[in-house]
PDB file of the backbone (N, CA, C, O) and the ligand in Angstrom, with CONECT records:
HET     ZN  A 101       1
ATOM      1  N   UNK A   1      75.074  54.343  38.873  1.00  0.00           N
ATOM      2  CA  UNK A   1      75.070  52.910  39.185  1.00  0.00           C
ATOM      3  C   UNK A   1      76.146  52.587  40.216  1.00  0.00           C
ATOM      4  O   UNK A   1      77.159  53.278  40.317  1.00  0.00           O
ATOM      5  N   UNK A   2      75.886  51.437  41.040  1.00  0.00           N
ATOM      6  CA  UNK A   2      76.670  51.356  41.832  1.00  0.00           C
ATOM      7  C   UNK A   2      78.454  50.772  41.630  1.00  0.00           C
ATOM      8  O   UNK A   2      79.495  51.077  42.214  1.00  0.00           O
ATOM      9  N   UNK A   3      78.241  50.149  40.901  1.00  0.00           N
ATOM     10  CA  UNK A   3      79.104  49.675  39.696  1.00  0.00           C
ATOM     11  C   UNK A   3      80.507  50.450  39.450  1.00  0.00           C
ATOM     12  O   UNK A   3      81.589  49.862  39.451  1.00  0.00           O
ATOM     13  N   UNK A   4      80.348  51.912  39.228  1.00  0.00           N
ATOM     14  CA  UNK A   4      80.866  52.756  38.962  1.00  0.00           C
ATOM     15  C   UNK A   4      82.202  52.980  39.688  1.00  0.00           C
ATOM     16  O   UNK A   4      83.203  53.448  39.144  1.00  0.00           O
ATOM     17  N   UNK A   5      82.109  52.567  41.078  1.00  0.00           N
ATOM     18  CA  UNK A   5      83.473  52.654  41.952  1.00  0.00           C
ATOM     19  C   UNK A   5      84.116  51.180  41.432  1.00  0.00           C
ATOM     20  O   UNK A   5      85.215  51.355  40.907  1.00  0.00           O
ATOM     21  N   UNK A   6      83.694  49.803  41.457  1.00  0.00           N
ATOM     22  CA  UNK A   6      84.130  49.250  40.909  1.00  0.00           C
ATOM     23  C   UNK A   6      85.180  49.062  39.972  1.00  0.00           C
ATOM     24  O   UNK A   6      86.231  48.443  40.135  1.00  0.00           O
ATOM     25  N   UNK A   7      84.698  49.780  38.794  1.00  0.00           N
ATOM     26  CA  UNK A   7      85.299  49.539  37.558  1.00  0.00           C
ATOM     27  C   UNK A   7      86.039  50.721  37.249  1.00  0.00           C
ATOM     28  O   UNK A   7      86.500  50.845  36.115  1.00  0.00           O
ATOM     29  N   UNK A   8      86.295  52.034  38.536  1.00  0.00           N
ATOM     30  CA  UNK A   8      87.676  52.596  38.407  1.00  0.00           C
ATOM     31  C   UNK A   8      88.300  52.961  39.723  1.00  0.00           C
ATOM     32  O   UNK A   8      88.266  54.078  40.241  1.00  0.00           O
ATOM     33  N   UNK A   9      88.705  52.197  40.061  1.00  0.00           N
ATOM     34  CA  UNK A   9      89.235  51.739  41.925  1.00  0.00           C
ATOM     35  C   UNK A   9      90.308  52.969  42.173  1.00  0.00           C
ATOM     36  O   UNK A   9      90.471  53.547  43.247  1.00  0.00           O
ATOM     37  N   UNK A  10      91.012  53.242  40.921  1.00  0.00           N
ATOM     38  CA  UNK A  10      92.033  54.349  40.776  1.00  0.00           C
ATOM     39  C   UNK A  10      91.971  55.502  41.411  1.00  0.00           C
ATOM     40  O   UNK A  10      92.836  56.025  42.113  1.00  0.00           O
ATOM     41  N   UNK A  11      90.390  56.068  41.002  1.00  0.00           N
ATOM     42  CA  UNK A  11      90.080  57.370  41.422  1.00  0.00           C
ATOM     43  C   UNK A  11      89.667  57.476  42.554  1.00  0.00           C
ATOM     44  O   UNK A  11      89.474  58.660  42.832  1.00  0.00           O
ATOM     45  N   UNK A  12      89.417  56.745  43.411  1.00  0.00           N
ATOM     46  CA  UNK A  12      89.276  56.646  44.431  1.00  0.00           C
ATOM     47  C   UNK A  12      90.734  57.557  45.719  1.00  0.00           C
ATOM     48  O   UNK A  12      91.938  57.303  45.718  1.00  0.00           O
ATOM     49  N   UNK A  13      90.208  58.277  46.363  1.00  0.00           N
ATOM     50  CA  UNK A  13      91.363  59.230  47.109  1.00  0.00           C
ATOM     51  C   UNK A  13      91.101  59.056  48.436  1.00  0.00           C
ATOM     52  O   UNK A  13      89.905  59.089  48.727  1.00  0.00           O
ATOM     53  N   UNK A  14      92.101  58.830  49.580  1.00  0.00           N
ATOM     54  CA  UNK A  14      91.787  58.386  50.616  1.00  0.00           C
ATOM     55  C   UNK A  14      91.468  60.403  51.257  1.00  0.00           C
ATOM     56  O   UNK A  14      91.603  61.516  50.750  1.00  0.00           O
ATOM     57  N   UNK A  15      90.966  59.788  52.720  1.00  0.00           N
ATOM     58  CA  UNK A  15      90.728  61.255  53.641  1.00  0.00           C
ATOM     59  C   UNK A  15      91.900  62.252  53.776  1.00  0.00           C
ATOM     60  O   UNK A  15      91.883  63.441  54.094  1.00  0.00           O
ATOM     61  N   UNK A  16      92.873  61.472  53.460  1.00  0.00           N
ATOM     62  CA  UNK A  16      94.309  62.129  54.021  1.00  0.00           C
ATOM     63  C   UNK A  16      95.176  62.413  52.825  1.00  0.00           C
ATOM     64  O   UNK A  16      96.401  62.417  52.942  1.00  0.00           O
ATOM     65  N   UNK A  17      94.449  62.704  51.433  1.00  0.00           N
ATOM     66  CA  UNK A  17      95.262  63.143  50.258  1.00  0.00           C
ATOM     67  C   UNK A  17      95.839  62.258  49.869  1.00  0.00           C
ATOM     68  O   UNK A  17      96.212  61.336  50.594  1.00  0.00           O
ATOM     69  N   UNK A  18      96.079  62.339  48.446  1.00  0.00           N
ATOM     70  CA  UNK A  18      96.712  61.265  47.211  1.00  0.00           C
ATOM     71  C   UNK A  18      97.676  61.184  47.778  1.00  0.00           C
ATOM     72  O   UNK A  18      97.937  61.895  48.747  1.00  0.00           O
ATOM     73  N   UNK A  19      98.759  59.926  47.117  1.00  0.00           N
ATOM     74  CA  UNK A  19      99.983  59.447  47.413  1.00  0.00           C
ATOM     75  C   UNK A  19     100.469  60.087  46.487  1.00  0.00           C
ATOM     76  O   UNK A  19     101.535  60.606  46.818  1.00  0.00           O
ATOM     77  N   UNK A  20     100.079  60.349  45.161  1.00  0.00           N
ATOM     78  CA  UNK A  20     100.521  60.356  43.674  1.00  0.00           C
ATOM     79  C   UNK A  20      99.599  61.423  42.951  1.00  0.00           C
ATOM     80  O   UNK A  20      98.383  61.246  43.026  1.00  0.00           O
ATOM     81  N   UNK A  21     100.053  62.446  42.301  1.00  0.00           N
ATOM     82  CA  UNK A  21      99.561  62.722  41.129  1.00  0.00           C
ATOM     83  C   UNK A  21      99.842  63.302  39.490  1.00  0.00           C
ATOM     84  O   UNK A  21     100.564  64.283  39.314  1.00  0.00           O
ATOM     85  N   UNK A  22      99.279  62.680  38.494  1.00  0.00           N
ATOM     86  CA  UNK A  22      99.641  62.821  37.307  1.00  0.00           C
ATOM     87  C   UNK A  22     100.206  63.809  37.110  1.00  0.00           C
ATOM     88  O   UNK A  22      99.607  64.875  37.249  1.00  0.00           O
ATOM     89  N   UNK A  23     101.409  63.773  36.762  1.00  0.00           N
ATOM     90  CA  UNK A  23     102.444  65.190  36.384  1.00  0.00           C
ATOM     91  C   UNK A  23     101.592  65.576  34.885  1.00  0.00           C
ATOM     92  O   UNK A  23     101.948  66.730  34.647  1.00  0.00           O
ATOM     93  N   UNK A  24     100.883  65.244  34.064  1.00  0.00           N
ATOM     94  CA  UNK A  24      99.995  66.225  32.735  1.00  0.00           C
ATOM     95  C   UNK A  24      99.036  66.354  33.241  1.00  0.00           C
ATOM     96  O   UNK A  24      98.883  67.573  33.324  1.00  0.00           O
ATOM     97  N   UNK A  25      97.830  65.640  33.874  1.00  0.00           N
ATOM     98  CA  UNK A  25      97.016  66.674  34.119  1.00  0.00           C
ATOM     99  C   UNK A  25      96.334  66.927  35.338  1.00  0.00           C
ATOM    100  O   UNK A  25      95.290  67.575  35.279  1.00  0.00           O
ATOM    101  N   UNK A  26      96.899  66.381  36.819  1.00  0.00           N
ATOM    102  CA  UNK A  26      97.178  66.333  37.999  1.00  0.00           C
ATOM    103  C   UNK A  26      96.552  65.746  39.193  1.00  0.00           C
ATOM    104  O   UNK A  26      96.677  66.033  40.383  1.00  0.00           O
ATOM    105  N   UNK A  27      95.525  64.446  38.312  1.00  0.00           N
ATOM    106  CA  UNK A  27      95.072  63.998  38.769  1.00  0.00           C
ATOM    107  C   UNK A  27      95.302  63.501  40.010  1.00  0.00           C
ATOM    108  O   UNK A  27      96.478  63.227  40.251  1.00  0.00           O
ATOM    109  N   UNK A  28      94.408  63.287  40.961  1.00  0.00           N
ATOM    110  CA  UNK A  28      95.410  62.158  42.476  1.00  0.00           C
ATOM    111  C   UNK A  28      95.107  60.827  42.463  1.00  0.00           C
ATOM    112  O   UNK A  28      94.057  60.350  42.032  1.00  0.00           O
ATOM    113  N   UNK A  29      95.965  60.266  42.905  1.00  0.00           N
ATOM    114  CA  UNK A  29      95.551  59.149  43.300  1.00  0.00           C
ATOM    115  C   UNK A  29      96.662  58.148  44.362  1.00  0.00           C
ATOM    116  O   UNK A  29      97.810  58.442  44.696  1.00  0.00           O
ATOM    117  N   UNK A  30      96.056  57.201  44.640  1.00  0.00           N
ATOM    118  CA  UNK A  30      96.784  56.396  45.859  1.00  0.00           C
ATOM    119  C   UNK A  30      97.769  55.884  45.718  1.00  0.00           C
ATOM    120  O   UNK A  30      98.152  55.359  46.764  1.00  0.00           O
ATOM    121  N   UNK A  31      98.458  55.753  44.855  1.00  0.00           N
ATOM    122  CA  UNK A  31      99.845  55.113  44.695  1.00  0.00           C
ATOM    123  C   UNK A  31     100.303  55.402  43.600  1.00  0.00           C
ATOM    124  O   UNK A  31      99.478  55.600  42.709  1.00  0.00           O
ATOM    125  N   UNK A  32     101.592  55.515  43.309  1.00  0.00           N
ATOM    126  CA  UNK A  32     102.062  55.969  42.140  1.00  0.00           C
ATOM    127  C   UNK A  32     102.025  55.233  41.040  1.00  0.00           C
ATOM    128  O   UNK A  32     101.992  55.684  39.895  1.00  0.00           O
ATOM    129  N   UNK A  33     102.033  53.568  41.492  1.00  0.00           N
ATOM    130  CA  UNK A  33     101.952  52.464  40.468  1.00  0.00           C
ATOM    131  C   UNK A  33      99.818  52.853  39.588  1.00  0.00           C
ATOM    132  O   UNK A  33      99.206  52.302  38.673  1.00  0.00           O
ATOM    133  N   UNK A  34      99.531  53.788  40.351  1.00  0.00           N
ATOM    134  CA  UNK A  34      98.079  53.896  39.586  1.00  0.00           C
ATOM    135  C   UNK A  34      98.641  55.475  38.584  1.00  0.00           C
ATOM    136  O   UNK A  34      97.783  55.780  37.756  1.00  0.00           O
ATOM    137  N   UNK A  35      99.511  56.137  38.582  1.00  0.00           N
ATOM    138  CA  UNK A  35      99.281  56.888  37.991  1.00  0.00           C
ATOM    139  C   UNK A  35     100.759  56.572  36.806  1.00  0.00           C
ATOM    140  O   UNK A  35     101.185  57.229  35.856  1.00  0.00           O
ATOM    141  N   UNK A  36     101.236  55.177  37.473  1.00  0.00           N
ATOM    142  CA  UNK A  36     101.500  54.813  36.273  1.00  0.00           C
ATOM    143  C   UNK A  36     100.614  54.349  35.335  1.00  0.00           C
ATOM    144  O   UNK A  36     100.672  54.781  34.184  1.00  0.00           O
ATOM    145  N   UNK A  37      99.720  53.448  35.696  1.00  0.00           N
ATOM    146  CA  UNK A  37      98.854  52.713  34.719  1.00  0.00           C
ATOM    147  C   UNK A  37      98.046  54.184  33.863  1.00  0.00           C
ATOM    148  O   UNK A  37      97.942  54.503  32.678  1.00  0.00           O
ATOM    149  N   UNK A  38      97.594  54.791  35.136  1.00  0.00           N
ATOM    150  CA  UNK A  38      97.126  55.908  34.200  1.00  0.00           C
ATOM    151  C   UNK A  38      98.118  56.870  33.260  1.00  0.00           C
ATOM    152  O   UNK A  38      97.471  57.244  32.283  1.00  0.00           O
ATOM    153  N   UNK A  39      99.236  57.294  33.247  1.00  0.00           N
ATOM    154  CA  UNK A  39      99.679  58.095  32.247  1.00  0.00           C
ATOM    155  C   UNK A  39     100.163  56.622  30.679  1.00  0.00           C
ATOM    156  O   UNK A  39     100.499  56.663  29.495  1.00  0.00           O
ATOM    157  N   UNK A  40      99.930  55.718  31.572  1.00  0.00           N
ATOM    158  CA  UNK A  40     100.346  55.247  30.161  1.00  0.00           C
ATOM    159  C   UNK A  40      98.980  54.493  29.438  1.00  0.00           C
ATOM    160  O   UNK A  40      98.929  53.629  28.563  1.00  0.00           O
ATOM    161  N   UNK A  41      98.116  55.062  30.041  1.00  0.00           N
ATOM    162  CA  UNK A  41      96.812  54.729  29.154  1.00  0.00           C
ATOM    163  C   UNK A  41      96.280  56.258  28.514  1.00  0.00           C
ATOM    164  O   UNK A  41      96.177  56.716  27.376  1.00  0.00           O
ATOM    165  N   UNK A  42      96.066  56.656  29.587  1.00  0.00           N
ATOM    166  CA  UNK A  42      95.530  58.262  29.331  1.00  0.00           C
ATOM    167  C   UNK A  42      96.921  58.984  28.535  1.00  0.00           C
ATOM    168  O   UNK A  42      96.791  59.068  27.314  1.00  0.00           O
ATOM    169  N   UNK A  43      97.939  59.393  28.986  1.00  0.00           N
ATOM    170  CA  UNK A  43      99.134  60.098  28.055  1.00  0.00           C
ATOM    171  C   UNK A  43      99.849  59.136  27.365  1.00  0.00           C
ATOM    172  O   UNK A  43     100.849  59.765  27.021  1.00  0.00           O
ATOM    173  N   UNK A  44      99.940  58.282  27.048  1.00  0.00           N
ATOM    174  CA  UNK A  44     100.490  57.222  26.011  1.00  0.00           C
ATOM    175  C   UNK A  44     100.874  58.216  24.878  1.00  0.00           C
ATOM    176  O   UNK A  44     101.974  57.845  24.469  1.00  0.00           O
ATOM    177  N   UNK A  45     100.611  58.918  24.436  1.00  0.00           N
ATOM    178  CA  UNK A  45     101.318  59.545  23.247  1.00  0.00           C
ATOM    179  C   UNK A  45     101.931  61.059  23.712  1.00  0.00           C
ATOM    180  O   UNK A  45     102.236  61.866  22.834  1.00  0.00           O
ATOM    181  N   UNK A  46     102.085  61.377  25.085  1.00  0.00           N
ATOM    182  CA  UNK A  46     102.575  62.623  26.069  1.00  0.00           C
ATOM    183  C   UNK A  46     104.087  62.136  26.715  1.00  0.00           C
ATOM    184  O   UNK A  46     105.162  62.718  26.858  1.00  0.00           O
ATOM    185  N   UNK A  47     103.624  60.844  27.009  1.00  0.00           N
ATOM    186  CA  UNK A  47     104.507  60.194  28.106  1.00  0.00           C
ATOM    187  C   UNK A  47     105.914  60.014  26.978  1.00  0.00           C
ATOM    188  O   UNK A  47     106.048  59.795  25.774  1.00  0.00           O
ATOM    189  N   UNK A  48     106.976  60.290  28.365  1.00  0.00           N
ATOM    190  CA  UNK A  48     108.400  59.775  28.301  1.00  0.00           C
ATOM    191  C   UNK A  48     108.283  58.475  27.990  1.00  0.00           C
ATOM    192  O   UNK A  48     107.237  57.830  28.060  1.00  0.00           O
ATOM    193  N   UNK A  49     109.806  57.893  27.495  1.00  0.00           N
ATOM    194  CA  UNK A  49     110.164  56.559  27.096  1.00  0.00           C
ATOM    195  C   UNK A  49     109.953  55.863  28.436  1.00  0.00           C
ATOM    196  O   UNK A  49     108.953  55.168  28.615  1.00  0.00           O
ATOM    197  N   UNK A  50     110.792  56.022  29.294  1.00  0.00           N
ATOM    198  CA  UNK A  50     110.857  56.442  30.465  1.00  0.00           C
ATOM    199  C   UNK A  50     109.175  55.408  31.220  1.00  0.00           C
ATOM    200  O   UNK A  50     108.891  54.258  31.552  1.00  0.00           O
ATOM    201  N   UNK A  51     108.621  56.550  31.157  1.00  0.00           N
ATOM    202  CA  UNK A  51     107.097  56.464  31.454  1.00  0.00           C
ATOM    203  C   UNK A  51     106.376  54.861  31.091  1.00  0.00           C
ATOM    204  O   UNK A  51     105.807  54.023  31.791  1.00  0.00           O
ATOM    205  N   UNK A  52     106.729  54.943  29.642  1.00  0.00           N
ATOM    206  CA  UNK A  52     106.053  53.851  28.972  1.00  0.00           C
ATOM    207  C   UNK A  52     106.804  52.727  29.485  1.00  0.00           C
ATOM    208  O   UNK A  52     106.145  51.783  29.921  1.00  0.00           O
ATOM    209  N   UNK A  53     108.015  52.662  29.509  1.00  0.00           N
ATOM    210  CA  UNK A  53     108.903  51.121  29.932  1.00  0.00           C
ATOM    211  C   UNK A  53     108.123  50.907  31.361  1.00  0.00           C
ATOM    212  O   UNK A  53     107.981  49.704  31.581  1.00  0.00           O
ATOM    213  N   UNK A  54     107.558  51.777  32.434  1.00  0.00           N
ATOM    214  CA  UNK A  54     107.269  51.595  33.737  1.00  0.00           C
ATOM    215  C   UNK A  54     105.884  51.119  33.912  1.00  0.00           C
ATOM    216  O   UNK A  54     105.347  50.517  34.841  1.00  0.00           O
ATOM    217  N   UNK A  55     105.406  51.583  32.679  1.00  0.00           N
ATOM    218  CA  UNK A  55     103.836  51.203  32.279  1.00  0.00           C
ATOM    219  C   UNK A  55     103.711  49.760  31.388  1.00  0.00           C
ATOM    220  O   UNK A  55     102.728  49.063  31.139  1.00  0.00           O
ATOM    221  N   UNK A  56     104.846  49.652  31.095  1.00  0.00           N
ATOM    222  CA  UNK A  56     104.784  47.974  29.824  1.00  0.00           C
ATOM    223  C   UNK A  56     105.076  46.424  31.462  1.00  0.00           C
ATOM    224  O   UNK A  56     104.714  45.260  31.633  1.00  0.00           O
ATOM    225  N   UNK A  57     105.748  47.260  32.090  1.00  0.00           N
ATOM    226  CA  UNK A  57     106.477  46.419  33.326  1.00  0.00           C
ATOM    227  C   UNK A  57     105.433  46.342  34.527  1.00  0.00           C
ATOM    228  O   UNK A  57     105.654  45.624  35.502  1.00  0.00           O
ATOM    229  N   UNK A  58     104.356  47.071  34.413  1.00  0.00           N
ATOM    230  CA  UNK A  58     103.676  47.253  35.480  1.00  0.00           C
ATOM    231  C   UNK A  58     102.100  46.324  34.852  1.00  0.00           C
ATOM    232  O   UNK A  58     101.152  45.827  35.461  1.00  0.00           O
ATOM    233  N   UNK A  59     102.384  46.407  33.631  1.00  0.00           N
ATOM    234  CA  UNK A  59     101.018  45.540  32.951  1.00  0.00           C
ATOM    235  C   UNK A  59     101.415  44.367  32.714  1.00  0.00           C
ATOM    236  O   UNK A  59     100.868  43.766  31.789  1.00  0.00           O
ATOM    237  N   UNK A  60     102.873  43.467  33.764  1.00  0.00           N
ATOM    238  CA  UNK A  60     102.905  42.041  34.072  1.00  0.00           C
ATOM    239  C   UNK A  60     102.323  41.276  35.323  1.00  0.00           C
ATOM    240  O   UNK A  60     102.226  40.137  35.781  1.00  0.00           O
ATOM    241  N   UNK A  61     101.937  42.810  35.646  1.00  0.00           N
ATOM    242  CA  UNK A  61     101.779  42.505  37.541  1.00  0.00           C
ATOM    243  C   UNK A  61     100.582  41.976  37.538  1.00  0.00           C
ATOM    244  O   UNK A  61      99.994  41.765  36.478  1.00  0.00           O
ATOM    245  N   UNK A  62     100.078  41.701  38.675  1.00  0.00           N
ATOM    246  CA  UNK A  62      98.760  41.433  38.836  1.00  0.00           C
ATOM    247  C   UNK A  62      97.413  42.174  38.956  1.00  0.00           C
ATOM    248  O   UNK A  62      96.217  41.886  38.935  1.00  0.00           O
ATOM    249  N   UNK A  63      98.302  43.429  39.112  1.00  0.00           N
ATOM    250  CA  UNK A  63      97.416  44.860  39.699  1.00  0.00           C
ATOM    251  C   UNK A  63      96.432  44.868  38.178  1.00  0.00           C
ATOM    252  O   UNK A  63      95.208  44.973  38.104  1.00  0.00           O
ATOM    253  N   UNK A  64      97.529  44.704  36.934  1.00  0.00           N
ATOM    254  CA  UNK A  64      96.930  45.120  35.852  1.00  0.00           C
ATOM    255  C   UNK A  64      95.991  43.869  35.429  1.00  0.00           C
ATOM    256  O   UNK A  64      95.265  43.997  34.443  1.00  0.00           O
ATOM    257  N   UNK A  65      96.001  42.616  36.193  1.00  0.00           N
ATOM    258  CA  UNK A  65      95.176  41.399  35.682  1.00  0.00           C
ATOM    259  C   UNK A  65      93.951  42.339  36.249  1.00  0.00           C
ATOM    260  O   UNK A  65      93.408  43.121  35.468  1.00  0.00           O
ATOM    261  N   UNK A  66      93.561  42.261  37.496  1.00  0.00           N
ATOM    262  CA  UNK A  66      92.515  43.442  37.988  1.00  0.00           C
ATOM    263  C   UNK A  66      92.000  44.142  37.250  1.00  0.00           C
ATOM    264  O   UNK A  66      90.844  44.073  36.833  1.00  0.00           O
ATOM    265  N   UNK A  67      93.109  45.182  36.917  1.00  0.00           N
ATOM    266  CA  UNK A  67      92.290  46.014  36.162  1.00  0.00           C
ATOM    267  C   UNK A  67      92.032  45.947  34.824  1.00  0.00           C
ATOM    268  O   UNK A  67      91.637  46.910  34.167  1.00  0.00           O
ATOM    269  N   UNK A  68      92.298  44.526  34.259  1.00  0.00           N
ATOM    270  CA  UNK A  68      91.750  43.744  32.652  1.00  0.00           C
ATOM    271  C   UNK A  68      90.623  43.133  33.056  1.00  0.00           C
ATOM    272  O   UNK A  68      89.750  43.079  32.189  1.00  0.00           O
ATOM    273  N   UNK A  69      90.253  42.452  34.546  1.00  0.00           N
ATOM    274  CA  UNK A  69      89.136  42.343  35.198  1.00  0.00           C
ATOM    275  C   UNK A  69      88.116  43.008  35.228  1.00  0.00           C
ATOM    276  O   UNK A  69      86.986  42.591  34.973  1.00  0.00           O
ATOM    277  N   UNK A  70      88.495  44.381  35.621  1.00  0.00           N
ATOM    278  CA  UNK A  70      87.255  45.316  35.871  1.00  0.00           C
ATOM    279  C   UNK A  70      86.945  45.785  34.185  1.00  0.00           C
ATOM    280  O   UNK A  70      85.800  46.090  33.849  1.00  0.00           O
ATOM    281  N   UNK A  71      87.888  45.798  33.370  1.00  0.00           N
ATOM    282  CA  UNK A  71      87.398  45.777  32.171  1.00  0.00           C
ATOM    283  C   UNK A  71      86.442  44.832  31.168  1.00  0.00           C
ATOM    284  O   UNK A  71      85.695  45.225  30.272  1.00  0.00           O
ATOM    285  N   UNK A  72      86.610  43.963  31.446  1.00  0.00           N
ATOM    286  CA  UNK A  72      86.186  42.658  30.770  1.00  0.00           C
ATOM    287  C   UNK A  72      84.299  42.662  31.671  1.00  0.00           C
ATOM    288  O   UNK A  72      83.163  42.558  31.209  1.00  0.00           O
ATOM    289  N   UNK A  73      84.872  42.846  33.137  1.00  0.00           N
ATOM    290  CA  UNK A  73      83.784  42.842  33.716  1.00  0.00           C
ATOM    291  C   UNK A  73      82.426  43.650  33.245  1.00  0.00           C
ATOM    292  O   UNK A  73      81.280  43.207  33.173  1.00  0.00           O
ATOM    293  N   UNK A  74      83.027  45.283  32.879  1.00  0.00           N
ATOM    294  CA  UNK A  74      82.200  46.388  32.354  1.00  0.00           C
ATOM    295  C   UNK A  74      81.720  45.708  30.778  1.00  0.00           C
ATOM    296  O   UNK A  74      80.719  46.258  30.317  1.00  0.00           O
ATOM    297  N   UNK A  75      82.144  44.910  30.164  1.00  0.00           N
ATOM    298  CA  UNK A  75      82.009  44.416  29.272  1.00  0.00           C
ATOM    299  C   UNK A  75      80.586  43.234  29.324  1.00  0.00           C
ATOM    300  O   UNK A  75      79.602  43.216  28.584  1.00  0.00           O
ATOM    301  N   UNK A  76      80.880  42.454  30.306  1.00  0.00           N
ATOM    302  CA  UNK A  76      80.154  41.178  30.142  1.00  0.00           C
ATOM    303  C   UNK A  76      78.430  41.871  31.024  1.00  0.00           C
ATOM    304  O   UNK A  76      77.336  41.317  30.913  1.00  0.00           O
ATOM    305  N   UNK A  77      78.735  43.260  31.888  1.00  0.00           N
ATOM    306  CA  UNK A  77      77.276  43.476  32.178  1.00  0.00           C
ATOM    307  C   UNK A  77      76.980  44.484  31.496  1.00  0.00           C
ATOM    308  O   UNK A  77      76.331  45.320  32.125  1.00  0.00           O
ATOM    309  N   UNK A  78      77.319  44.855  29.914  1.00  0.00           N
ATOM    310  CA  UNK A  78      76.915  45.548  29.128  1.00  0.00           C
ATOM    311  C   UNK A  78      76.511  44.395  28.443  1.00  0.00           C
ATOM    312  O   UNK A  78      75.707  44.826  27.616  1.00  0.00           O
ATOM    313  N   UNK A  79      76.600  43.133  28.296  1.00  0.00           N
ATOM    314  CA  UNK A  79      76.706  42.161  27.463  1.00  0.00           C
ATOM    315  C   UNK A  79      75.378  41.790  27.420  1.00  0.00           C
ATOM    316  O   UNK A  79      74.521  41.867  26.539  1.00  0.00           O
ATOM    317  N   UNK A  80      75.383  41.269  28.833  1.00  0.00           N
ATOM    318  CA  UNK A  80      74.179  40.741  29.829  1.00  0.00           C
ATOM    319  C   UNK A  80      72.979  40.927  29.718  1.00  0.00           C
ATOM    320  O   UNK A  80      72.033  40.150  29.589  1.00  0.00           O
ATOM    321  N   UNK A  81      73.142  43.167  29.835  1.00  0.00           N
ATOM    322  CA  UNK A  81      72.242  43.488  29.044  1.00  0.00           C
ATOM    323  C   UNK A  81      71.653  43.839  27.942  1.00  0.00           C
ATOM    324  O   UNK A  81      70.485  44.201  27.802  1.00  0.00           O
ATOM    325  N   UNK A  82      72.582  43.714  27.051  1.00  0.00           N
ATOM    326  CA  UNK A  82      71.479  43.781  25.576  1.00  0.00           C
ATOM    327  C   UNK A  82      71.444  42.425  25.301  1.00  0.00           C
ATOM    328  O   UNK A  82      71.920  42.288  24.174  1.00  0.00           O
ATOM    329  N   UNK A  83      71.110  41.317  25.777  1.00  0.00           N
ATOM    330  CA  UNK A  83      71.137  39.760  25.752  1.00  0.00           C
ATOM    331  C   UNK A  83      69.435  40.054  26.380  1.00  0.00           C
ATOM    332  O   UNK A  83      68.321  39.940  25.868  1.00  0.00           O
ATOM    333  N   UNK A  84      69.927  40.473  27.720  1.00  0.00           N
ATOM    334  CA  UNK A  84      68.254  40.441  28.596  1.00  0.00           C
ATOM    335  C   UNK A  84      67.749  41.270  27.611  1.00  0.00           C
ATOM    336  O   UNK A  84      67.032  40.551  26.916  1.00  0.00           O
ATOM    337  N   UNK A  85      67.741  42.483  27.148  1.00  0.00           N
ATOM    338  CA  UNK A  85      67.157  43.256  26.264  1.00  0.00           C
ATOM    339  C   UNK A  85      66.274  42.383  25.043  1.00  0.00           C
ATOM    340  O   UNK A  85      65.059  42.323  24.854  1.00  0.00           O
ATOM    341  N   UNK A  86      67.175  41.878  24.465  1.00  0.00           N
ATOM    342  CA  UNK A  86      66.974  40.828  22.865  1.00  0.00           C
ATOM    343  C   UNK A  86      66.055  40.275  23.456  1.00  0.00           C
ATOM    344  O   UNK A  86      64.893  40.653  23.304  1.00  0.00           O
ATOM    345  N   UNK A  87      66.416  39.185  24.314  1.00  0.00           N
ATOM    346  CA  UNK A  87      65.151  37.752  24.804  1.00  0.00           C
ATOM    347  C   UNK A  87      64.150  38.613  24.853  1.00  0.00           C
ATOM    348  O   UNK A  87      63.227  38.299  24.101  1.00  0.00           O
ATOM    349  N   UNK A  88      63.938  39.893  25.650  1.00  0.00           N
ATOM    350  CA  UNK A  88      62.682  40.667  26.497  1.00  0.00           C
ATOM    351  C   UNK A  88      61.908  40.803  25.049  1.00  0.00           C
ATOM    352  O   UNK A  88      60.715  40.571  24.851  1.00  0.00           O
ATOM    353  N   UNK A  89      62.982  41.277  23.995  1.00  0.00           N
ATOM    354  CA  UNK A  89      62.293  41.787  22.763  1.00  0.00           C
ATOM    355  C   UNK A  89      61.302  40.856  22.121  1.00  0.00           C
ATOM    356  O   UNK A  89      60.176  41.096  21.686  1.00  0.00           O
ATOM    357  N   UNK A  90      62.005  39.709  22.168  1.00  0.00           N
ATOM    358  CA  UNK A  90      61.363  38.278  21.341  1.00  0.00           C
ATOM    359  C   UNK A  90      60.359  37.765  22.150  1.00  0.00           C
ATOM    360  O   UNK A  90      59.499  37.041  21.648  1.00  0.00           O
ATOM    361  N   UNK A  91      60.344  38.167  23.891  1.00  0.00           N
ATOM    362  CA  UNK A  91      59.375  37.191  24.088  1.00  0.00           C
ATOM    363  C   UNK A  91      58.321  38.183  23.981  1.00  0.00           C
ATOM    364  O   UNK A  91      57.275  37.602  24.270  1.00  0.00           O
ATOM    365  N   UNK A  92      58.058  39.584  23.663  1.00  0.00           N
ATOM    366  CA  UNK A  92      57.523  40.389  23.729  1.00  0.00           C
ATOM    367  C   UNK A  92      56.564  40.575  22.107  1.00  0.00           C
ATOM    368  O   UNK A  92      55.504  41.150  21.859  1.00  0.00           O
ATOM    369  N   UNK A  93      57.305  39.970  21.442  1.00  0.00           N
ATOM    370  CA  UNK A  93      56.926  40.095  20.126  1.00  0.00           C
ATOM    371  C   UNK A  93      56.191  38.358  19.900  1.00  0.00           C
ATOM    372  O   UNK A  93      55.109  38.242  19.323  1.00  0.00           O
ATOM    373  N   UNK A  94      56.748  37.455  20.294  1.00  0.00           N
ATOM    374  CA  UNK A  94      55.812  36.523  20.537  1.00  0.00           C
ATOM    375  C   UNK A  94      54.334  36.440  21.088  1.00  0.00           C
ATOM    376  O   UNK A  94      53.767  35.350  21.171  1.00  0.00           O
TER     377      UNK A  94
HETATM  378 ZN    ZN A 101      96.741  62.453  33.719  1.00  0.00          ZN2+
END
C-alpha cells in the first residue's frame, strides 16, 4: 500500500547514506533525533538511562506530535475500514 512510507518516514535513507545508526541493531537512518525515537521505542528495555532521558525529552517536540500523527492516522484507516466493511455487510444482508 502506498501508505506504507507514510506511516514510517524514519526508514526512509537518503542516496548519500544515513546520518545515524542504531548502536543495537544498526539500523540507518537520517538523523540521530530518529534513532532516538527509535531506540527508545524499539530498545526501551536495552537502552541506557542516558538513552531514555533523550527519548522522554524528544517526545515534547513536535517531531513526536507527527509521529503520534502517523500513528493515530494508521489507526483511523484501519478504522474506516472495518466501518466500510460492517455497513457493506448490513447492506448486503438487507
Ligand atoms: Zn535498533
Amino acid at each position: 500500500m502506498a501508505t506504507d512510507r507514510t506511516l514510517e518516514p524514519e526508514y526512509e535513507v537518503p542516496p548519500d547514506g544515513p546520518a545515524a545508526t542504531c548502536p543495537y541493531c544498526g539500523r540507518p537512518f537520517r538523523a540521530d533525533r530518529y534513532v532516538t525515537f527509535h531506540v527508545g521505542v524499539e530498545h526501551a528495555e536495552e537502552c541506557t538511562d542516558a538513552e531514555h532521558e533523550a527519548f522522554d525529552e524528544e517526545r515534547d517536540d513536535e517531531e513526536y506530535d507527527l509521529f503520534t500523527f502517523h500513528f493515530k492516522a494508521a489507526i483511523s484507516v484501519f478504522l474506516v475500514y472495518f466501518l466500510f466493511t460492517f455497513v457493506y455487510a448490513l447492506v448486503w444482508a438487507g
